[in-house]
SEMI-693016 format. One record per residue (C-alpha): residue in one letter; y, z, x. Coordinates in steps of 0.2 Angstrom, whole numbers, padded with zeros to 4 digits, always signed. Layout:
BEGIN
AYZX ...
***
This chain:
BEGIN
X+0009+0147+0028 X-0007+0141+0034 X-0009+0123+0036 X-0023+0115+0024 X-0036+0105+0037 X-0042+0093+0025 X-0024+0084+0024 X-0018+0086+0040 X-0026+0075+0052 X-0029+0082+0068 X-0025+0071+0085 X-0036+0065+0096 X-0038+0075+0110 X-0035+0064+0129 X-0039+0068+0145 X-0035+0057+0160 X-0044+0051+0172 X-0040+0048+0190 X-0038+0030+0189 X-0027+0032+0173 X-0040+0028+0159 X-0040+0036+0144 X-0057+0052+0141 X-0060+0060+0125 X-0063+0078+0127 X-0067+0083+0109 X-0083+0070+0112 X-0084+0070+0131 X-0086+0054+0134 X-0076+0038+0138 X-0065+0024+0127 X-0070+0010+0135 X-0081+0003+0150 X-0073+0007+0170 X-0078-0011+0172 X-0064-0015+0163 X-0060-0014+0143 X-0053-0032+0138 X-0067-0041+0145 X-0078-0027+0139 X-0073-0030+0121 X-0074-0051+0124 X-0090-0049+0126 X-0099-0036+0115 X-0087-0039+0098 X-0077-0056+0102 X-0090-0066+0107 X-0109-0058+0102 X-0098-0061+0083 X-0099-0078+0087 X-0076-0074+0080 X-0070-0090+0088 X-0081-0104+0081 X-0082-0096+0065 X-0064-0095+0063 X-0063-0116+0068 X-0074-0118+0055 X-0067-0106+0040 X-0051-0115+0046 X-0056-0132+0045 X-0067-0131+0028 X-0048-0124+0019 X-0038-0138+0026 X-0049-0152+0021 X-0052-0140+0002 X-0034-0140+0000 X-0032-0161+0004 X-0044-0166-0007 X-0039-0152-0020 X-0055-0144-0022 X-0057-0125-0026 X-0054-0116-0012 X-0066-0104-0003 X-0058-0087+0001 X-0041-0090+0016 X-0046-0073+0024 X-0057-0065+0038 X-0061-0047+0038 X-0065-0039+0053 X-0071-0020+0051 X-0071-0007+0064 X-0077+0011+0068 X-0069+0018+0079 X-0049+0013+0080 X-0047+0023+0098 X-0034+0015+0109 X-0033-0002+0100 X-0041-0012+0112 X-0052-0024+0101 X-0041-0025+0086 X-0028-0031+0102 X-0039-0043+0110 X-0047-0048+0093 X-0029-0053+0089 X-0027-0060+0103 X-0042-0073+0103 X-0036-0077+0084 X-0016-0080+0092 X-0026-0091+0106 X-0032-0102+0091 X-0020-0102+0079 X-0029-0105+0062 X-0019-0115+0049 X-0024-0108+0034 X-0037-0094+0035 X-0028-0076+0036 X-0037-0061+0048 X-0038-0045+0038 X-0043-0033+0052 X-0050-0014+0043 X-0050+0000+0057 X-0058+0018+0051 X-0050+0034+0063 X-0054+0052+0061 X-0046+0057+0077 X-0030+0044+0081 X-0023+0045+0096 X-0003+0052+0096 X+0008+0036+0098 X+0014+0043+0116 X-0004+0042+0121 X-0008+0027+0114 X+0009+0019+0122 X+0004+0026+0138 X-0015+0019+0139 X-0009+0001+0131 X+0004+0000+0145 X-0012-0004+0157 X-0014-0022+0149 X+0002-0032+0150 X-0007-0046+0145 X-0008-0039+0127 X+0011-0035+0126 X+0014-0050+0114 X+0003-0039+0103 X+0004-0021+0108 X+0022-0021+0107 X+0021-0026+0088 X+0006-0010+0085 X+0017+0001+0094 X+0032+0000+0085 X+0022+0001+0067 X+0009+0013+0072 X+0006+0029+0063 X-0001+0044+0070 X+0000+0056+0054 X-0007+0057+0037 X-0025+0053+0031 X-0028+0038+0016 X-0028+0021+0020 X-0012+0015+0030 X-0007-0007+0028 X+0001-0011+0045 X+0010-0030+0043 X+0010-0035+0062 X+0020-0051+0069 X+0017-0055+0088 X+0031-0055+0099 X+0034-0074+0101 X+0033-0074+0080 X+0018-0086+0081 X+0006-0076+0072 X+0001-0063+0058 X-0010-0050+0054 X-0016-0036+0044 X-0021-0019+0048 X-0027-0008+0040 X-0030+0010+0049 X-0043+0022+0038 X-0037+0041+0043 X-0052+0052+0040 X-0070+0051+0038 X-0076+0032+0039 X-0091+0033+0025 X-0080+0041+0013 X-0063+0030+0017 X-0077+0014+0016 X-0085+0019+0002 X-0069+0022-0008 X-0065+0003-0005 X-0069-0006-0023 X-0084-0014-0023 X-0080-0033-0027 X-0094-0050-0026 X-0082-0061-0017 X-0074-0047-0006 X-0084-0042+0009 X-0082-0039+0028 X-0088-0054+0037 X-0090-0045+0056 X-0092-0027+0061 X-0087-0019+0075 X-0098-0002+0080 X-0084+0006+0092 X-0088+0025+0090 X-0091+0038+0101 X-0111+0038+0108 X-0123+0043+0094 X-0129+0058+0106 X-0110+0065+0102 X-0103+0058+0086 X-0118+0059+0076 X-0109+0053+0059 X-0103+0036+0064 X-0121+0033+0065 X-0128+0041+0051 X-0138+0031+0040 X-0127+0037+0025 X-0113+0026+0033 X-0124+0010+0038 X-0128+0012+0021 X-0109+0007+0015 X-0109-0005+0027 X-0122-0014+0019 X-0116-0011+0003 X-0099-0019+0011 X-0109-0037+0019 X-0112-0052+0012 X-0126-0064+0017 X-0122-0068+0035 X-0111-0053+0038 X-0112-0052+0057 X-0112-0037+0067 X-0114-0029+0086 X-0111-0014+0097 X-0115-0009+0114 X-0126+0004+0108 X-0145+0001+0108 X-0152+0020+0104 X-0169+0017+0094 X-0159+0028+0080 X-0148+0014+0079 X-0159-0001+0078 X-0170+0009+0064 X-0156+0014+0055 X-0147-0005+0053 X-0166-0011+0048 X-0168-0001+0035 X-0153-0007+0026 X-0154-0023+0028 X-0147-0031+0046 X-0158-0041+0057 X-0154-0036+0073 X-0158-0038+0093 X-0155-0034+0109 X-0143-0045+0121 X-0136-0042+0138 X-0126-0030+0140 X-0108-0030+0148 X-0108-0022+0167 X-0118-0008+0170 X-0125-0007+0154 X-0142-0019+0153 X-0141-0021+0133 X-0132-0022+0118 X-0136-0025+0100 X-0131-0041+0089 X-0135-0040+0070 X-0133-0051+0054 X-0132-0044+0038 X-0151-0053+0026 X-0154-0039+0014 X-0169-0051+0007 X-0182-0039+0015 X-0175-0022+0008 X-0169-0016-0007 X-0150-0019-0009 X-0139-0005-0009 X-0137+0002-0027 X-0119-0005-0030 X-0106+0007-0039 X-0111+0010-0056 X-0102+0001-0073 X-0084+0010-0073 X-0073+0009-0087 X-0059+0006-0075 X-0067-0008-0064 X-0059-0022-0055 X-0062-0038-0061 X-0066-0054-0049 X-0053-0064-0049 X-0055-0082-0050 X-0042-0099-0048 X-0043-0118-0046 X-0024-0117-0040 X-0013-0108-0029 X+0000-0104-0040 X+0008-0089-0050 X+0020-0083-0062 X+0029-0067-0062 X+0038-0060-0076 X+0055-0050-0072 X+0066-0050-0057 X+0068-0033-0051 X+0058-0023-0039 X+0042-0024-0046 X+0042-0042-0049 X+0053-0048-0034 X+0042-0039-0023 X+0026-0045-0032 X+0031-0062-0031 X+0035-0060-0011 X+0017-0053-0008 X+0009-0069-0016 X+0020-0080-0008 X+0016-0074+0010 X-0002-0077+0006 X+0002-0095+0003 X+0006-0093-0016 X+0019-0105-0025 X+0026-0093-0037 X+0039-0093-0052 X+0050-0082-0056 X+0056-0078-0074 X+0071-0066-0079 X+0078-0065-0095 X+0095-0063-0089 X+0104-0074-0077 X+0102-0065-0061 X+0089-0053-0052 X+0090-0036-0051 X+0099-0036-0067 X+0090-0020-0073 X+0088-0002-0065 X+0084-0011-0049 X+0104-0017-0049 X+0113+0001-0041 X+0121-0002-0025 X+0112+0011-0016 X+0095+0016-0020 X+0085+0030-0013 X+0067+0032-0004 X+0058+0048-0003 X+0041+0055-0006 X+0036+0064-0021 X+0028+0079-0014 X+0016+0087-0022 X+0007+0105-0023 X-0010+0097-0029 X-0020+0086-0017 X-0026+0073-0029 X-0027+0054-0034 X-0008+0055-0038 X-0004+0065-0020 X-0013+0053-0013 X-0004+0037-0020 X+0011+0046-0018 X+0009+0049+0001 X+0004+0032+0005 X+0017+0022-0006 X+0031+0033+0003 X+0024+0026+0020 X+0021+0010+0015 X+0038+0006+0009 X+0045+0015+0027 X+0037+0003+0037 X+0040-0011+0024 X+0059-0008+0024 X+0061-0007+0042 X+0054-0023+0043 X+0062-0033+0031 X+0079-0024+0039 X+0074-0036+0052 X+0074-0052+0044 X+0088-0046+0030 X+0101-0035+0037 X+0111-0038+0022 X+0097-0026+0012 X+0106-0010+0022 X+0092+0000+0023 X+0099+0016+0034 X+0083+0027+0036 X+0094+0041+0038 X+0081+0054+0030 X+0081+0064+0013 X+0087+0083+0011 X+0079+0092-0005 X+0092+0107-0006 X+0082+0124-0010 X+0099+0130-0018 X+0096+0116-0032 X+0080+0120-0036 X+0081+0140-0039 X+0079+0142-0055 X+0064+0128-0056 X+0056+0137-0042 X+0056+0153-0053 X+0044+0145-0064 X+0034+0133-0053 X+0025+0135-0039 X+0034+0132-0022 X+0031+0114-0012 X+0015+0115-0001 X+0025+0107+0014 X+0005+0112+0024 X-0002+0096+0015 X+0010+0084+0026 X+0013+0082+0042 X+0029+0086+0048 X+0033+0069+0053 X+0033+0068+0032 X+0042+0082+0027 X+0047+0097+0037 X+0057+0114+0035 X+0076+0114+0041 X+0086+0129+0040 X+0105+0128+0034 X+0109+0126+0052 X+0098+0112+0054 X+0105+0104+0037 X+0121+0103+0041 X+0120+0094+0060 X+0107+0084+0052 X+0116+0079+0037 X+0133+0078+0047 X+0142+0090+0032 X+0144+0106+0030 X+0127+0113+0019 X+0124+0127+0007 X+0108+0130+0013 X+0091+0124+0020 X+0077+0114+0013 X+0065+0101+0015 X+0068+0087+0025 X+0061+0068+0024 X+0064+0060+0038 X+0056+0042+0036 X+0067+0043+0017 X+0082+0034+0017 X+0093+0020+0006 X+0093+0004+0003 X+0105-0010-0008 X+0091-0014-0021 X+0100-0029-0027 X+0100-0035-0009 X+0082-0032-0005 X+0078-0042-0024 X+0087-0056-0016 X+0081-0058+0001 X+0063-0056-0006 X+0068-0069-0018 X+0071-0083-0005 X+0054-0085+0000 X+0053-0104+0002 X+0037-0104-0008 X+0047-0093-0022 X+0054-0105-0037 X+0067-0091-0049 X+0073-0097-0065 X+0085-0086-0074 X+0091-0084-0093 X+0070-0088-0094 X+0066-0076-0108 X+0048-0075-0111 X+0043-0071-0129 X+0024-0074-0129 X+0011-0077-0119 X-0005-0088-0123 X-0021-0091-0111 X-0030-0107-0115 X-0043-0115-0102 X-0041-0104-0087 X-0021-0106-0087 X-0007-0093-0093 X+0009-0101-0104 X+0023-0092-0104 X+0035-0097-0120 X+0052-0093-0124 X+0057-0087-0144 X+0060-0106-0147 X+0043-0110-0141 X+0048-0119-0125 X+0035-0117-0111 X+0046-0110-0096 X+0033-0107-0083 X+0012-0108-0083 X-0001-0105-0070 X-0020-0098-0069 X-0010-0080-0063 X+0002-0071-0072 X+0008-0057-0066 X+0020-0044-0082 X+0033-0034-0073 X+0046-0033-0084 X+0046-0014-0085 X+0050-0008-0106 X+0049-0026-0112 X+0028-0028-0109 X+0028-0021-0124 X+0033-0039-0134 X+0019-0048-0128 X+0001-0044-0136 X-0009-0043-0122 X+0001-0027-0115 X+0010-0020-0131 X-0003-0005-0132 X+0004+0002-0117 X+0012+0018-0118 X+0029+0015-0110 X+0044+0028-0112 X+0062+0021-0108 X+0072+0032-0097 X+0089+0029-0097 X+0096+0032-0082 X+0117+0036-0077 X+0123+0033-0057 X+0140+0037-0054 X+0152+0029-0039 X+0161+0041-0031 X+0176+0036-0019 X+0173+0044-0002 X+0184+0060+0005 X+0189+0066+0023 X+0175+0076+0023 X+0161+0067+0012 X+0165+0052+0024 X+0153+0062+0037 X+0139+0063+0028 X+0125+0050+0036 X+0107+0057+0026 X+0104+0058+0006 X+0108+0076-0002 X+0096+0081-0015 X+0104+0093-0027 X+0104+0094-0045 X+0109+0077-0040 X+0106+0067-0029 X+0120+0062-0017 X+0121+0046-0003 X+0132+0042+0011 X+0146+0032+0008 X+0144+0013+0006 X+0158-0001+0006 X+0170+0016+0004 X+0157+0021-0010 X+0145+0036-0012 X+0131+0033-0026 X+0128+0051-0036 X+0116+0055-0048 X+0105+0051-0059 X+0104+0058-0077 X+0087+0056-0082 X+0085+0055-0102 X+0070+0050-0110 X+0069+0040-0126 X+0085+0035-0123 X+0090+0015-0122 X+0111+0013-0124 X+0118+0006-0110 X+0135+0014-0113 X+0144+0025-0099 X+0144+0043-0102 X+0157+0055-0095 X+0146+0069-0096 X+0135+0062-0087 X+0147+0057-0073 X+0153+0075-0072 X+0135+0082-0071 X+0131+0069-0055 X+0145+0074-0046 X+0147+0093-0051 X+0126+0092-0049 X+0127+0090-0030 X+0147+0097-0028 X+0142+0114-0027 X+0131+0111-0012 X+0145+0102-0001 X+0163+0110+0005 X+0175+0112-0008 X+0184+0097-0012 X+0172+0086-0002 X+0169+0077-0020 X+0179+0075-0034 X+0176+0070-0053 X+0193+0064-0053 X+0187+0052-0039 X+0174+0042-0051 X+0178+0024-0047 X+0163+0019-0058 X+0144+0019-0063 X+0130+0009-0068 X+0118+0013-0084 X+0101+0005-0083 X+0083+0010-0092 X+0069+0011-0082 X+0051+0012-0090 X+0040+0027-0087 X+0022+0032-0092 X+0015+0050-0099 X+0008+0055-0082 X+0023+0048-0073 X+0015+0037-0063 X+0016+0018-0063 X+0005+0006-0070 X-0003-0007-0059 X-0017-0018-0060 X-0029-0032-0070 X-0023-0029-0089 X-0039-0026-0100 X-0046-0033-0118 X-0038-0020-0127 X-0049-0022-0144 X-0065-0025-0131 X-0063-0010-0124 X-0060+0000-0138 X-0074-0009-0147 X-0085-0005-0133 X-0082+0012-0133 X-0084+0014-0150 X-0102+0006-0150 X-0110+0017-0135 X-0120+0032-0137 X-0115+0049-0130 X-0124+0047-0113 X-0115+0029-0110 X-0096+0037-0114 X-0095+0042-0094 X-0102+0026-0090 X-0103+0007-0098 X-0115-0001-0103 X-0108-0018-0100 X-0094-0021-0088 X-0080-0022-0100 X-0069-0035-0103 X-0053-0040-0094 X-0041-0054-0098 X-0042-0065-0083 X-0028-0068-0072 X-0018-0055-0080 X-0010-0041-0073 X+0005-0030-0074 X+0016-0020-0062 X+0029-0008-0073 X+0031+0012-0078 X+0038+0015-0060 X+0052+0026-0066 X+0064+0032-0053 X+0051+0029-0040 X+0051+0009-0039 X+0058+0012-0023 X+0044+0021-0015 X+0033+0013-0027 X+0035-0005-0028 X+0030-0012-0011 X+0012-0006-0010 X+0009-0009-0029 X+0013-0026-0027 X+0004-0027-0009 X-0012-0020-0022 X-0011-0035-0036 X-0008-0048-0021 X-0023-0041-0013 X-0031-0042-0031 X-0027-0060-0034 X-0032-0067-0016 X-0048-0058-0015 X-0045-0049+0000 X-0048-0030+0002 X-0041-0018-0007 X-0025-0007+0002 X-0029+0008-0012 X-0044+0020-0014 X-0053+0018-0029 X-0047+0036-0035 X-0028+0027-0034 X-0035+0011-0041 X-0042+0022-0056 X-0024+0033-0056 X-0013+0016-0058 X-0027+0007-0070 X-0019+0001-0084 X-0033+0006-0097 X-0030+0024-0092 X-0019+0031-0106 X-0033+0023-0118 X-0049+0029-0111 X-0039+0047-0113 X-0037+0043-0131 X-0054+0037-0134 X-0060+0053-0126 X-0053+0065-0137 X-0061+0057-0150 X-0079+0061-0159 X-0093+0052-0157 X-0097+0042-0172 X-0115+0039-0170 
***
């Protein structure tokens, strides 16, 4: 099949030199200067940015706001590069930030790629600075070379002494930048210009790009770059930088410095009115409350809480996890697609999010069990769907995602004896959900309160109250966060939300001599995992509309029979059932999950209703949001893969910080979508 070049992205391509440094061939022309890269990057980004003293003072200024309990000004730092190549600023940008050790104030460092460099290159050119190991170590061992979209990276230095963000943007820089919502209070506060020469790499200079950039600055937004072509200067000018020329660094006699003023050009047009925008979000406090304890809320409330947040936890019943989140073994695996859309898109980056994610909270909860053994999808299960649908475009993934295997490969990957061939994951895995709810759960900053059931909700003065049916306030706080999967649908704020239940049947299964062997997850008609605690997890029926909670025992037989007929006879037995769990998950109409800021429902409508035929695509007015409310549910089977970068997305919401999804994802996972579709269809009135 021939591969589809617009997905895959394509490696850098590295020559070496003499003395070991890294040469681009694709752009002939060098990463970094010979008279040294560290000190090269110390003084055309770290210090022409002015980074250190900035940082003192941001740092300071949230200290003394949070003393004296004043509103607080944004706690992070954006740093935004073109040009990601080996690393090197990001590194010593890190490391000048380590060196300080800020209290309070967050770095957020965005770095765009079209060409990334394959990990064995980039281990290779990073082993030249032991200085940065404390750092290197940590990118190294989260580093992606695979996959275009925007990819979060969660790096700890070595000595465990300080944090940051990364986020890598495979593909091309303006579109990937330009795809970033546009929020007032969320801008890059230093850029760093790190592509290839003008003369060879055109497009990282083009005035299309500077124009993003622009659009992307506050006030004050610094920039610099060790280039100095006129094209350059003229281009910057013209959309608003003031910029200069400082000395260069060794051979090179200059270098440009620049500040974002915009007072003596037109600003860039900002994006226009959508019905689907995102909201500012504004708090006097640093608290939250999150409804429901599974997945979605857990790992919500995690992501606020490691951005400072004091959050409550509310679940209706006594423990967490006591929904569809409770299996003992759940399973992580992308949904491929054949389409390459907003959905594909989400899908892809949600699958390596929550790889990474699990990997590292392995480290810090080994009592989660995540086994990133892989993910077999059987081709024998799937025959008679593949008669009718088209088959998986495995071209629109790298293999490093999802890869061919024949039934040879199958069964010395899987360790048991397989039917046939199929696809393979091999970042899937499995995980003990329950587990993973606890561990996020013990976040010092985290407060749960169980048999907490929240009946209503009411906003008054800024501040969410949640209240139980006997009106007893059980939690309130300027942020509230609804992810209680099928029960959004009680309160009034979310009960227009078109939510399905979908009951869902898993079925323990003792182990055998033979299923004993098996060390990946087996997709079938069924699914099938290795054996946990003397346990396999099989299944799971899937039936829609459906909310009893009582065992079936044709739905035991169909899990087991479901994935039987794949593995050696009498490797699994219906007569060796031990048990099974019934939960009901919430799903959506498009079957993907809804997350984000919850809209005025009646506005929004109202609005709709009132403008003309040329205003239907775009709003007159922005509409109406109810502030500090948003919701995290509909993930159906896929909370797994799901859950992790959707609460990563409402966290980056909440704290004004930039945004991990594209605004085409944003728009897939908006609440208000199921709505707009329904106001559509309709005539216009006027």
């Amino acid at each position: 099949m021939q591969k589809n070049t617009d997905q895959i992205i394509e490696n850098a391509e590295v020559l070496w030199q003499e003395n070991g440094a890294p040469y681009s061939n694709r752009f002939a022309d060098i990463y970094f200067s010979r008279q040294g890269g560290p000190d090269e990057t110390e003084h055309v980004f770290i210090t022409a940015n002015d980074l250190v003293s900035r940082w003192q003072e941001l740092d300071s200024l949230l200290s003394h706001s949070r003393n004296c309990s004043q509103r607080q000004p944004s706690n992070t730092f954006t740093v935004a590069e073109l040009g990601f190549g080996t690393g090197l600023n990001f590194l010593c940008c890190w490391q000048a930030w380590h060196k300080l050790a800020p209290s309070t104030l967050r770095l957020h460092y965005i770095a765009c790629e079209k060409y990334p460099m394959q990990l064995s290159a980039l281990q290779q050119v990073l082993a030249s600075w032991p200085d940065l190991q404390n750092f290197s170590i940590s990118l190294i061992s989260a580093y992606l070379d695979h996959s275009p979209g925007y990819h979060r990276l969660h790096l700890t230095s070595q000595d465990k002494h300080s944090e940051v963000v990364l986020d890598l943007y495979y593909g091309d820089a303006a579109e990937l930048l330009a795809a970033q919502p546009n929020r007032r209070d969320v801008k890059v506060d230093a850029w760093f210009l790190d592509g290839f020469a003008p003369r060879v790499n055109p497009d990282m200079w083009s005035p299309a790009l500077m124009q993003v950039l622009a659009t992307l600055s506050r006030y004050g937004t610094t920039l610099s770059t060790y280039s100095v072509a006129g094209q350059v200067v003229s281009t910057l000018q013209a959309c608003g930088f003031e910029v200069s020329k400082q000395t260069g660094f060794g051979q090179k006699r200059h270098m440009l410095r620049g500040k974002y003023v915009a007072n003596s050009v037109v600003h860039p047009v900002p994006q226009r009115h959508s019905w689907m925008r995102i909201p500012e979000h504004s708090s006097d406090d640093h608290a939250a409350v999150v409804i429901g304890a599974g997945l979605a809320g857990c790992s919500t409330a995690y992501a606020l809480a490691k951005r400072g947040y004091r959050v409550t936890v509310l679940e209706q019943n006594e423990d967490s996890a006591s929904g569809a989140s409770g299996n003992r073994q759940a399973v992580l695996q992308c949904r491929v697609n054949n389409a390459v859309n907003a959905a594909w898109q989400f899908n892809l980056q949600a699958f390596l999010y929550s790889a990474r994610h699990f990997a590292a909270m392995q480290e810090l909860h080994p009592e989660i069990q995540w086994h990133a053994c892989g993910v077999l999808n059987l081709d024998t299960a799937f025959r008679s769907r593949m008669q009718r649908c088209a088959e998986v475009r495995l071209d629109l993934y790298s293999p490093q995602v999802a890869r061919r295997i024949s039934k040879t490969e199958a069964t010395a990957i899987t360790g048991i004896d397989i039917d046939g061939g199929g696809n393979f994951l091999p970042l899937g895995g499995w995980l003990n959900p329950a587990a993973l709810c606890r561990a996020y759960l013990r976040h010092p900053r985290i407060q749960f309160v169980g048999n907490a059931e929240a009946e209503f909700l009411i906003q008054e003065n800024n501040c969410w109250t949640v209240f139980s049916p006997e009106h007893q306030v059980l939690a309130s706080a300027s942020t509230l966060i609804i992810a209680n999967s099928f029960a959004a649908r009680r309160f009034s704020q979310t009960a227009e939300l078109p939510l399905v239940p979908l009951r869902g049947q898993v079925s323990y299964v003792n182990e055998s001599r033979e299923s004993r062997a098996l060390n990946s997850v087996v997709c079938g008609l069924s699914y099938l995992s290795p054996s946990f605690d003397s346990l396999h997890s099989a299944g799971a029926s899937y039936s829609k509309d459906v909310s009893d909670l009582t065992l079936s025992h044709k739905e035991h037989a169909d899990n087991v029979s479901g994935i039987n007929l794949h593995l050696p006879e009498g490797a699994l037995l219906e007569s060796a059932i031990a048990g099974g769990r019934v939960s009901v998950r919430a799903g959506t109409g498009d079957r993907m999950p809804m997350a984000g800021p919850v809209p005025d429902f009646k506005q929004l409508r109202e609005l709709y209703d009132s403008a003309g035929h040329r205003d239907r695509k775009f709003p007159p007015a922005q509409p109406t949001y109810q502030s500090g409310l948003y919701i995290s549910v509909g993930h159906g089977s896929h909370g797994l893969s799901n859950c992790p970068l959707a609460a990563e997305y409402l966290a980056s919401l909440v704290n004004n910080e930039p945004s991990p999804l594209q605004l085409p994802l944003v728009e897939c996972l908006h609440p208000a979508r199921f709505l707009l579709r329904e106001l559509r269809k309709q005539p216009n009135q006027r």
